[in-house]
C-alpha positions in Angstrom: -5.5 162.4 -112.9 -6.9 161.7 -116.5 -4.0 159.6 -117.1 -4.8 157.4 -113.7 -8.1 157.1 -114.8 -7.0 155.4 -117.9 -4.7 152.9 -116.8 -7.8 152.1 -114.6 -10.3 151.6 -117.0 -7.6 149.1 -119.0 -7.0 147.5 -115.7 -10.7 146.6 -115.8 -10.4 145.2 -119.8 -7.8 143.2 -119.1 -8.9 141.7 -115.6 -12.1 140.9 -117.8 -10.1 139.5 -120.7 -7.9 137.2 -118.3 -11.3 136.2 -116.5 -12.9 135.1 -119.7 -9.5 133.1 -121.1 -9.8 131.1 -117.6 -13.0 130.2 -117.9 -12.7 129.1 -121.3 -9.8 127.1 -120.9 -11.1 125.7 -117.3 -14.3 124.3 -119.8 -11.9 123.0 -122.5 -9.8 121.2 -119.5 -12.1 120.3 -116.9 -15.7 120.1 -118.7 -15.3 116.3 -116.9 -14.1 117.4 -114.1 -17.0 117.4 -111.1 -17.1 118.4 -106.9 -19.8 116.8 -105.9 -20.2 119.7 -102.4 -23.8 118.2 -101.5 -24.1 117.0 -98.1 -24.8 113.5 -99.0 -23.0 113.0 -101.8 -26.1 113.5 -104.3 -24.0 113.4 -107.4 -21.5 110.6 -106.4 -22.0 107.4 -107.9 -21.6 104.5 -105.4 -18.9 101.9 -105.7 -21.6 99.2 -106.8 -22.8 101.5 -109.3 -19.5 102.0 -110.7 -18.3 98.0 -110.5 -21.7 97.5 -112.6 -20.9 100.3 -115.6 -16.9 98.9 -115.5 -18.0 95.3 -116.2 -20.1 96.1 -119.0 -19.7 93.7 -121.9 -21.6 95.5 -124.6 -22.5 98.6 -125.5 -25.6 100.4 -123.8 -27.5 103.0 -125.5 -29.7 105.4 -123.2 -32.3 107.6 -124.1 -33.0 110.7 -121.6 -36.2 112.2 -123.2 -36.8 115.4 -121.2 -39.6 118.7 -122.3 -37.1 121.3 -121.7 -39.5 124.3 -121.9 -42.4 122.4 -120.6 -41.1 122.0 -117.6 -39.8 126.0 -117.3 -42.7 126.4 -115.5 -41.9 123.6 -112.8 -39.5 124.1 -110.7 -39.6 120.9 -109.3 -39.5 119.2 -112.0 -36.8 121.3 -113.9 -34.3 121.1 -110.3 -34.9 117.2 -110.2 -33.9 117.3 -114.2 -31.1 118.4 -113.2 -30.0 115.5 -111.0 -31.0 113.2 -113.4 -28.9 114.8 -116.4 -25.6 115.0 -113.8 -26.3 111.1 -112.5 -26.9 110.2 -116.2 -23.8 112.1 -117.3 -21.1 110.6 -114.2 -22.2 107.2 -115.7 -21.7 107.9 -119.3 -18.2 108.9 -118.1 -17.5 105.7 -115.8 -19.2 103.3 -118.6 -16.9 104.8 -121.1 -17.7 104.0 -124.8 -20.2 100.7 -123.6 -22.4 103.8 -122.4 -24.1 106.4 -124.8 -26.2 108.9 -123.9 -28.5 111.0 -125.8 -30.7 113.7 -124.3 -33.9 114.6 -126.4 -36.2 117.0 -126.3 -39.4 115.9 -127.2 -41.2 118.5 -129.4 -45.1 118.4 -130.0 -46.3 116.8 -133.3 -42.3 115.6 -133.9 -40.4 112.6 -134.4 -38.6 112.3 -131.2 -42.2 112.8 -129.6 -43.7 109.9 -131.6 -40.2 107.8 -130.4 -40.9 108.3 -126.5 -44.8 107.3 -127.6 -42.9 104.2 -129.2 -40.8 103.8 -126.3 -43.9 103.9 -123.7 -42.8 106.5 -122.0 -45.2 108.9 -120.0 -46.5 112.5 -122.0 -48.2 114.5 -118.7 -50.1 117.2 -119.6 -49.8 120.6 -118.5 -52.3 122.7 -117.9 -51.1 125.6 -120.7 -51.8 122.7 -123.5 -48.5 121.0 -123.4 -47.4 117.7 -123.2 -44.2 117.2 -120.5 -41.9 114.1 -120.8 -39.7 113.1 -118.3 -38.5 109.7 -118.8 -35.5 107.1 -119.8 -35.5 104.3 -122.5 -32.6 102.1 -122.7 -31.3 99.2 -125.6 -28.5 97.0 -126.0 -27.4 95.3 -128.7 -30.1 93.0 -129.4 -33.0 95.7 -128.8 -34.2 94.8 -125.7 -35.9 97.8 -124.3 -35.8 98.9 -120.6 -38.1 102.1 -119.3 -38.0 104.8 -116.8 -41.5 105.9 -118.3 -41.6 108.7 -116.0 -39.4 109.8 -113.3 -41.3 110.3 -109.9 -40.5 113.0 -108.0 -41.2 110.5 -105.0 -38.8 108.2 -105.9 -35.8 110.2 -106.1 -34.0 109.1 -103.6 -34.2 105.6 -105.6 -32.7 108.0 -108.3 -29.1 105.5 -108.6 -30.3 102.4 -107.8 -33.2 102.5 -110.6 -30.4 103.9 -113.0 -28.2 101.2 -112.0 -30.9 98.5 -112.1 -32.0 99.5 -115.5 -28.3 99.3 -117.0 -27.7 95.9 -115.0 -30.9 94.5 -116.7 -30.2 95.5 -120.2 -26.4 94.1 -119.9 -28.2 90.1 -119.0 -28.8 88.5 -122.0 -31.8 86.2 -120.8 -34.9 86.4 -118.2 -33.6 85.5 -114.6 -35.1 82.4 -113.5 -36.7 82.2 -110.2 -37.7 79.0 -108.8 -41.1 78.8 -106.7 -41.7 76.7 -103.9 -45.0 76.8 -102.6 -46.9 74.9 -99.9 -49.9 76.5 -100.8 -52.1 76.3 -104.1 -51.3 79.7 -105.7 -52.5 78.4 -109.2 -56.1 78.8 -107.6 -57.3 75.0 -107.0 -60.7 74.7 -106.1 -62.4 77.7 -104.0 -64.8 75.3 -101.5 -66.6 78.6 -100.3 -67.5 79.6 -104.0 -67.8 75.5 -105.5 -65.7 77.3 -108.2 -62.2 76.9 -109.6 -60.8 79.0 -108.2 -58.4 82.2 -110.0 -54.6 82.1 -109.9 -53.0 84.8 -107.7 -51.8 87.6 -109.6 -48.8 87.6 -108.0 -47.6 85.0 -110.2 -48.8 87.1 -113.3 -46.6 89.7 -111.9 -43.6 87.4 -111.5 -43.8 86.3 -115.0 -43.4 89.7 -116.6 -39.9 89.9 -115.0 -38.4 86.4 -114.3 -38.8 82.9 -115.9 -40.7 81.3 -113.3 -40.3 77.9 -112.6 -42.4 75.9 -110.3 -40.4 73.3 -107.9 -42.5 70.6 -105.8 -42.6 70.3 -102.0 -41.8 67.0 -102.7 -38.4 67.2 -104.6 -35.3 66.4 -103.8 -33.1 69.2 -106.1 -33.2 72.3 -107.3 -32.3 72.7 -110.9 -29.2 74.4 -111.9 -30.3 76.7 -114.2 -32.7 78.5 -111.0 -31.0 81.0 -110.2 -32.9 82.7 -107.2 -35.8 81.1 -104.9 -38.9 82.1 -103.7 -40.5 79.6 -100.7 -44.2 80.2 -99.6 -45.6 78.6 -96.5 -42.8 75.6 -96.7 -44.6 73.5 -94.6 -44.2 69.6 -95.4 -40.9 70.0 -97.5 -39.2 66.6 -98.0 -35.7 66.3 -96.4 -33.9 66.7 -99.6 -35.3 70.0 -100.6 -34.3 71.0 -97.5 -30.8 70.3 -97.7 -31.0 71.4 -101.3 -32.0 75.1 -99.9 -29.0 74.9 -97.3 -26.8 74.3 -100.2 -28.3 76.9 -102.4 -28.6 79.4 -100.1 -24.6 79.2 -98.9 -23.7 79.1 -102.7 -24.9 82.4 -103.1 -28.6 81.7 -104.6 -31.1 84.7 -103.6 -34.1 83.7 -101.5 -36.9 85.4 -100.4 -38.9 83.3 -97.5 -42.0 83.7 -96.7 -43.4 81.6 -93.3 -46.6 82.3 -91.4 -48.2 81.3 -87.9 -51.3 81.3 -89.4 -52.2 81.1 -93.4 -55.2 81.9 -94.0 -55.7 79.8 -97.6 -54.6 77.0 -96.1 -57.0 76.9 -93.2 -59.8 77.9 -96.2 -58.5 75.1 -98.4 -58.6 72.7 -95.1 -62.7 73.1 -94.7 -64.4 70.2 -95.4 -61.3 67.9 -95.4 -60.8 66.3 -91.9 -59.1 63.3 -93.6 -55.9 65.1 -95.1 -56.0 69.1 -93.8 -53.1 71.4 -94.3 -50.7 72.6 -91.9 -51.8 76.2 -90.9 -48.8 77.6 -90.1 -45.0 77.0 -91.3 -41.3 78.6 -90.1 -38.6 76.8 -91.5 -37.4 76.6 -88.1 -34.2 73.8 -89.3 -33.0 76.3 -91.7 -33.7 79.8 -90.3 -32.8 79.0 -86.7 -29.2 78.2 -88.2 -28.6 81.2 -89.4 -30.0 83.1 -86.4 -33.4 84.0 -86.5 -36.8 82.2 -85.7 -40.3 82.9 -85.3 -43.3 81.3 -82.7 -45.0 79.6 -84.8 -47.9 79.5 -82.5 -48.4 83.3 -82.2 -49.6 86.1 -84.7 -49.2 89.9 -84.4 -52.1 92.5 -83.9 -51.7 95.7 -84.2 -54.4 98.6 -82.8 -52.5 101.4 -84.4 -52.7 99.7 -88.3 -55.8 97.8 -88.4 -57.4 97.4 -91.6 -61.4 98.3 -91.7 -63.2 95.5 -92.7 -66.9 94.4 -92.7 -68.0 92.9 -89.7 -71.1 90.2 -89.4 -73.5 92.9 -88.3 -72.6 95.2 -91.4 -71.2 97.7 -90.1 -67.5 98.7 -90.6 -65.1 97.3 -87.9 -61.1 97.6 -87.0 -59.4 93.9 -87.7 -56.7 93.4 -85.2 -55.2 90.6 -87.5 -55.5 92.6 -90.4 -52.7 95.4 -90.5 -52.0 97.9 -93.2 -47.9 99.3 -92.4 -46.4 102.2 -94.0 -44.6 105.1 -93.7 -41.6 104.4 -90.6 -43.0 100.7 -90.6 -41.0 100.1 -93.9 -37.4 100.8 -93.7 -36.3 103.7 -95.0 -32.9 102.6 -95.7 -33.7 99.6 -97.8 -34.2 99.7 -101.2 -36.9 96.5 -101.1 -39.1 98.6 -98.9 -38.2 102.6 -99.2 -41.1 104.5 -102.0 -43.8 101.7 -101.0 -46.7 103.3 -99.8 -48.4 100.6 -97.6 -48.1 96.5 -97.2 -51.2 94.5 -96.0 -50.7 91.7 -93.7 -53.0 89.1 -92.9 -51.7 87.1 -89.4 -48.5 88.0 -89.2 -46.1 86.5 -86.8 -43.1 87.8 -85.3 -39.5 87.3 -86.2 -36.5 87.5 -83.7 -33.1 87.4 -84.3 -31.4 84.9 -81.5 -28.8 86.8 -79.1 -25.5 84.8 -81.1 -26.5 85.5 -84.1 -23.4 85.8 -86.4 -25.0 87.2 -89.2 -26.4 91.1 -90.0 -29.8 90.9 -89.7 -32.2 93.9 -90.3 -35.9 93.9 -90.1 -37.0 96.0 -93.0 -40.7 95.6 -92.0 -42.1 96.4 -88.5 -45.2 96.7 -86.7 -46.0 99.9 -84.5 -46.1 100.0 -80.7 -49.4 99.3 -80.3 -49.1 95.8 -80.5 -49.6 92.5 -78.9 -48.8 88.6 -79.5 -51.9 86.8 -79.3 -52.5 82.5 -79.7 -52.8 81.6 -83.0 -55.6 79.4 -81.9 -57.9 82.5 -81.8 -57.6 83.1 -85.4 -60.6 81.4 -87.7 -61.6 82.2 -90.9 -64.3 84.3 -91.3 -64.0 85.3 -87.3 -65.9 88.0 -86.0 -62.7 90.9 -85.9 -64.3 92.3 -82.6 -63.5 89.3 -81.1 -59.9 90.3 -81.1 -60.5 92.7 -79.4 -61.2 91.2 -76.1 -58.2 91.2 -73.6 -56.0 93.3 -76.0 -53.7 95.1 -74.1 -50.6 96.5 -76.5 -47.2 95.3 -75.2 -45.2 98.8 -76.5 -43.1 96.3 -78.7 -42.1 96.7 -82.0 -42.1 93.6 -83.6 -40.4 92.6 -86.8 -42.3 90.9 -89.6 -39.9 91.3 -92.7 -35.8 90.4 -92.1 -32.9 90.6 -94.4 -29.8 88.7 -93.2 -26.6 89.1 -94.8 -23.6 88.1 -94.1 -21.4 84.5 -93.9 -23.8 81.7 -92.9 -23.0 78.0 -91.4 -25.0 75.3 -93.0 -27.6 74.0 -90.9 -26.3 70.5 -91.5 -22.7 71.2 -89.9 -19.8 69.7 -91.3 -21.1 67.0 -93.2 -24.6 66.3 -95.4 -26.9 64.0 -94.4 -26.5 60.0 -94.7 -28.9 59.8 -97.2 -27.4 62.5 -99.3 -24.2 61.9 -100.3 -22.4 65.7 -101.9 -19.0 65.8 -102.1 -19.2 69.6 -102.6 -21.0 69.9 -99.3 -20.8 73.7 -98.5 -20.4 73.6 -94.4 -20.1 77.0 -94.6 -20.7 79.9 -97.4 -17.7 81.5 -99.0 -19.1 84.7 -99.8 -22.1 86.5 -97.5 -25.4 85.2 -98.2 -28.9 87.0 -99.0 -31.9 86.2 -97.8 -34.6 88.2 -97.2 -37.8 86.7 -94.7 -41.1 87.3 -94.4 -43.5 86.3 -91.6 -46.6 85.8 -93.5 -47.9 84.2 -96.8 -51.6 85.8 -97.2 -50.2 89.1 -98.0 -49.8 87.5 -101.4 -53.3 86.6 -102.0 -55.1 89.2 -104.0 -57.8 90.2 -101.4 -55.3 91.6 -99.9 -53.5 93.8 -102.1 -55.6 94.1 -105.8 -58.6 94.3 -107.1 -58.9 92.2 -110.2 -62.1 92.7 -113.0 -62.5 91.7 -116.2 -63.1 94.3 -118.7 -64.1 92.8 -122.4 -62.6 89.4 -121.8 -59.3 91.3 -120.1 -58.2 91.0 -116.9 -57.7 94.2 -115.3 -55.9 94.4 -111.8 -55.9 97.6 -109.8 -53.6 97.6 -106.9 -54.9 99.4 -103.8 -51.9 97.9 -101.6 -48.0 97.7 -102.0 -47.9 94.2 -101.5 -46.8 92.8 -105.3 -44.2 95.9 -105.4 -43.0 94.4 -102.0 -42.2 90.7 -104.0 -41.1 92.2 -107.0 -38.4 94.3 -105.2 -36.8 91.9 -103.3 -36.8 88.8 -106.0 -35.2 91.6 -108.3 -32.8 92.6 -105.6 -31.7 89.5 -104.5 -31.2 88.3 -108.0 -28.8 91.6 -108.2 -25.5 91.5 -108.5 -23.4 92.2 -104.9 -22.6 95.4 -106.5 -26.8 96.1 -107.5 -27.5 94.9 -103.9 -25.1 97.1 -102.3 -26.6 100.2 -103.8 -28.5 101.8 -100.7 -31.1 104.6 -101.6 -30.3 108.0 -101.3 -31.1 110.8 -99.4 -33.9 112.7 -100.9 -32.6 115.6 -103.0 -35.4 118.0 -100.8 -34.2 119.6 -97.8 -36.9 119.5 -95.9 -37.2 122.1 -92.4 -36.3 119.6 -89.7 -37.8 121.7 -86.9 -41.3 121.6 -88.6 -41.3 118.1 -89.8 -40.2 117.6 -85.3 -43.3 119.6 -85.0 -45.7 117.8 -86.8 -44.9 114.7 -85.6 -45.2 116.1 -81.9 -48.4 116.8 -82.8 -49.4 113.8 -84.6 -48.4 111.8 -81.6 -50.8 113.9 -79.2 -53.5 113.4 -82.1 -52.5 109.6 -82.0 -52.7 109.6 -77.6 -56.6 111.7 -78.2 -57.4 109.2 -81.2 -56.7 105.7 -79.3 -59.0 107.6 -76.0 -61.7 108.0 -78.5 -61.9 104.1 -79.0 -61.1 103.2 -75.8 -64.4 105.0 -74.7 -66.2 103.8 -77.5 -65.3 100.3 -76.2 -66.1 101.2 -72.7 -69.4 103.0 -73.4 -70.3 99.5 -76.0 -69.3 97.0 -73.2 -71.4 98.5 -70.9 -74.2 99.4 -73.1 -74.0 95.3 -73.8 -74.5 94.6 -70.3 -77.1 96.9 -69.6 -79.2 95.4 -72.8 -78.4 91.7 -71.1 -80.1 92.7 -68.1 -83.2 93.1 -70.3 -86.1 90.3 -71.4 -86.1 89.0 -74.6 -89.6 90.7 -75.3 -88.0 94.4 -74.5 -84.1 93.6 -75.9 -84.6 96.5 -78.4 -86.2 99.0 -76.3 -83.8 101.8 -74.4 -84.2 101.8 -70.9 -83.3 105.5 -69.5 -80.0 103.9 -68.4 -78.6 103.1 -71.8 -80.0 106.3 -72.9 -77.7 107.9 -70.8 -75.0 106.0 -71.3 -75.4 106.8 -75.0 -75.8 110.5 -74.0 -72.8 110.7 -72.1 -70.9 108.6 -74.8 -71.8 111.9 -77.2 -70.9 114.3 -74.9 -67.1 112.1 -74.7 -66.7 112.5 -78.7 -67.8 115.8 -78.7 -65.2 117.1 -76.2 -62.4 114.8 -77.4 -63.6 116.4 -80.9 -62.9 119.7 -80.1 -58.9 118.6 -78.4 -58.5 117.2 -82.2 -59.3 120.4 -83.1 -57.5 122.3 -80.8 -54.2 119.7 -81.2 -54.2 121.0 -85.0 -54.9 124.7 -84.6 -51.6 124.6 -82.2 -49.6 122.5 -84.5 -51.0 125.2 -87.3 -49.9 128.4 -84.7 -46.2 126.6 -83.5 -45.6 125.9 -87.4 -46.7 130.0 -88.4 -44.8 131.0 -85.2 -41.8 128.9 -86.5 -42.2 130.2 -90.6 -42.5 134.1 -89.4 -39.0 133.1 -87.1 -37.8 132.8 -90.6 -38.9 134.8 -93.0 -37.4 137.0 -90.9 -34.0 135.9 -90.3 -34.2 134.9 -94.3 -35.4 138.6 -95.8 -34.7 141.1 -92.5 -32.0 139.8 -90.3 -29.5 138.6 -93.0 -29.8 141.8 -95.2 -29.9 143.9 -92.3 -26.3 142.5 -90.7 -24.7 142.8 -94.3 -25.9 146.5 -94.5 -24.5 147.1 -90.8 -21.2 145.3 -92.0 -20.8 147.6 -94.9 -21.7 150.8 -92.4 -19.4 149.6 -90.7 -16.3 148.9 -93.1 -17.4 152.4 -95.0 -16.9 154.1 -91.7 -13.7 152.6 -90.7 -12.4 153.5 -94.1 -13.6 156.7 -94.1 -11.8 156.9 -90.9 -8.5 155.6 -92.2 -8.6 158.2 -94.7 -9.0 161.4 -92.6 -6.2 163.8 -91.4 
């Protein structure tokens, strides 16, 4: 018996010896060897990824800074680390020796601390004193410095692409240049409301930091060979040979973001006062876009109840603008890296794009408005307008309509066969050899500031504050489409959160019965207004500000409405609150009671059919 016990107890040793030699030698053999088990594919790279680390010419040096035991105490942070080190590391491995990484660890009051100060990266402080840094910095050969100068937790499912992007960049020796064609005066003009010159949209400021902007006249007939993507605002008036120059462009494989507009607003403003020569309003590009398959009314603009913007109205008082929409959240496509992470894009008289029913190319509206809109003339629309005139007759048509496009895909040249007889090209493209990209836009105002920054000057600096998405929305796509096809390819990510799908079904349930109570609430509040209006009408001018006992009622009852549509707010969220608890208690107890419980039957059981098994 002693002697059985023995051979046991060495049994044990050397099962433990022979598990340790295996995992040693399974970390000498495999240490690059990965099985990427996630269910969508978290820690694969993506075949554009991949070409763009393969093609690299020179060497790229890359930085990961990361507060190892600042962030112990963030789980979060420290499990989203943990993605970035394993996405950093399957590039290092594709890039081969043109990719070195180093990961640092950022001490207080040391060297490598001052280095990510030098780099610009982002210290956040902790609560417990300490400084957390969570960032990328990458060089090249000549020094130029790219920045990840914090890595939001918000934007991981951009986690590749911004990896990716930051590579591509450093690997381009020069500043892209982007060519701007504008029909509007973006460089500020003269402001005929203030009778002051007027400031230059810092949109362009924005452009500059990234590309070499160069500024191409409506009135041109080429576009120079060293642009290499476009950007077109309201092209209204362009001459015929610009227009044939963008065809050509465009099917050559030249980037180009669009942006058109039923109704632009600075043109109509910059129009005031000059009946002789006024500007066109409105702009689609109709010769070019309706080629390649989509078009837009250029006599209707989009209103939407459900994302009006609050704006002043000429009584004071704050008042939903019809024209004025504010989109976010499912409005942007998801699936896009141009739009996904941007928390909200302000429109100003927006029209509506649709793709025509033979349309050979893939097109994909990245932008949309919500159900609760309407087409409405673009005649209504005057600047300065009272926004509660919109309101009158609108009646939402339960269309979505599409306001941003991208199209990809082999395009025909809107000119056929042959160029025009006034422009002779023997290298006339009738058709493009390799799938274009273009990405539209159906308005131009969402450029101006107003609409997306505050700017203020601060000791002789200009300081913008962006309250809108807007500039992120330009940047994204002139930066995308000047991409590679391998950087445009890259699609973002699932999110590395798993979040509980029942729950999030829940609270959009209830958010869509909040919605239904929220849109009754206005639709009596412009019921009880309309008929408060016509009982004041019915009064003399001497007593048009004293209540008769009918509008006090009317008012009364009006209160009594908000008050009991009040209280099914508050009873919408106290269910959505009790399905949610119901829901959590399901399982907490399926995670800590049912689960232990049928693994401590299953051992009962197996004990007792052993125990079984072993009796006489």
């Amino acid at each position: 018996m002693n002697q059985t016990k023995l051979f046991s107890r060495w049994g044990l040793a050397l099962v433990a010896v022979i598990a340790l030699a295996v995992i040693a030698l399974a970390n000498t053999l495999l240490s690059g060897a990965r099985v990427d088990l996630t269910k969508n594919n978290l820690y694969t790279l993506s075949d554009g990824a991949k070409n763009i680390l393969r093609d690299l010419d020179e060497p790229i040096n890359l930085y990961f800074f990361y507060s190892r035991e600042a962030a112990s105490d963030v789980p979060t942070i420290s499990t989203y680390a943990a993605r970035v080190r394993e996405m950093l590391r399957a590039m290092e491995d594709i890039g081969g020796d043109q990719v070195r990484l180093t990961e640092i660890d950022p001490e207080p009051f040391s060297e490598s601390e001052d280095r990510a100060a030098e780099f610009g990266l982002q210290g956040v402080p902790l609560d417990a004193g300490e400084t957390l840094y969570f960032g990328l910095a990458g060089t090249n050969s000549v020094d130029e410095v790219q920045t990840i100068p914090f890595f939001q937790l918000n934007q991981e499912s951009l986690l590749e692409y911004d990896l990716a992007k930051l590579i591509y960049q450093l690997s381009q020796q020069f500043k892209p240049t982007l060519g701007l064609i504008s029909g509007l005066d973006m460089g500020g003009g003269f402001d005929p409301q203030t009778m002051q010159p007027g400031r230059e949209w810092m949109i362009l400021d924005q452009l500059r930091q990234f590309f070499d902007l160069r500024d191409i006249e409506p009135d041109a007939e080429s576009i120079p060979e060293d642009v290499e993507s476009l950007m077109i605002v309201h092209p209204a008036g362009l001459s015929e040979a610009l227009l044939y120059a963008i065809d050509q462009f465009v099917l050559d494989g030249g980037g180009t973001l669009v942006f058109v507009d039923p109704f632009a607003e600075t043109a109509a403003q910059g129009s005031m006062g000059m009946a002789d020569d006024p500007k066109p309003t409105s702009s689609d590009l109709a010769s070019l876009l309706g080629a390649w398959g989509v078009t837009m009314d250029a006599q209707q603009v989009v209103v939407d109840g459900a994302n009006a913007l609050a704006v002043q109205s000429r009584g004071g008082a704050p008042s939903y603008h019809l024209g004025l929409i504010g989109l976010g959240g499912d409005m942007l496509s998801q699936d896009d890296v141009i739009t996904q992470g941007l928390d909200a894009v302000n429109f100003g008289y927006a029209g509506a794009l649709t793709t025509a029913p033979d349309a050979s190319l893939e097109i994909t509206p990245i932008i949309q408005s919500s159900a609760q809109s309407a087409l409405i003339p673009a005649f209504r629309i005057q600047p300065g307008m009272d926004p509660n005139n919109l309101r009158r007759g609108f009646s939402p048509t339960g269309d979505r309509y599409a306001l941003a496009v991208r199209l990809r895909g082999n395009a025909p040249s809107a000119y056929g066969e042959t160029p025009p007889e006034a422009m002779e090209n023997p290298d006339h493209l009738s058709e493009s050899a390799e799938p274009i990209n273009l990405v539209v836009v159906a308005d131009t105002d969402l450029l101006r500031d107003n609409l997306w920054v505050q700017v203020q000057s601060f000791f002789g600096q200009t300081m913008a504050t962006p309250f809108a998405s807007n500039g992120d929305l330009a940047i994204n796509a002139v930066d995308n489409l000047l991409g590679s096809s391998d950087l445009i390819g890259i699609r973002a990510r699932a999110s590395f959160s798993r979040p509980f799908e029942v729950v999030e079904q829940l609270k959009r349930q209830a958010e869509g019965r909040y919605l239904d109570t929220e849109q009754e609430l206005q639709a009596a509040l412009r019921e009880t207004e309309r008929k408060i209006t016509e009982l004041q009408s019915q009064g003399t001018e001497g007593d048009a500000f004293i209540l008769t006992p009918e509008q006090q009622d009317a008012i009364e009852q009006f209160r009594e409405e908000k008050l009991r549509i009040r209280r099914q707010l508050r009873d919408v969220q106290h269910e959505l609150n009790k399905d949610i608890e119901r829901l959590g208690t399901t399982l907490k107890f399926i995670n800590i009671g049912l689960v232990p419980l049928l693994l401590a039957l299953g051992a009962l059981v197996i004990g007792w059919r052993r125990a079984h098994r072993r009796a006489p």
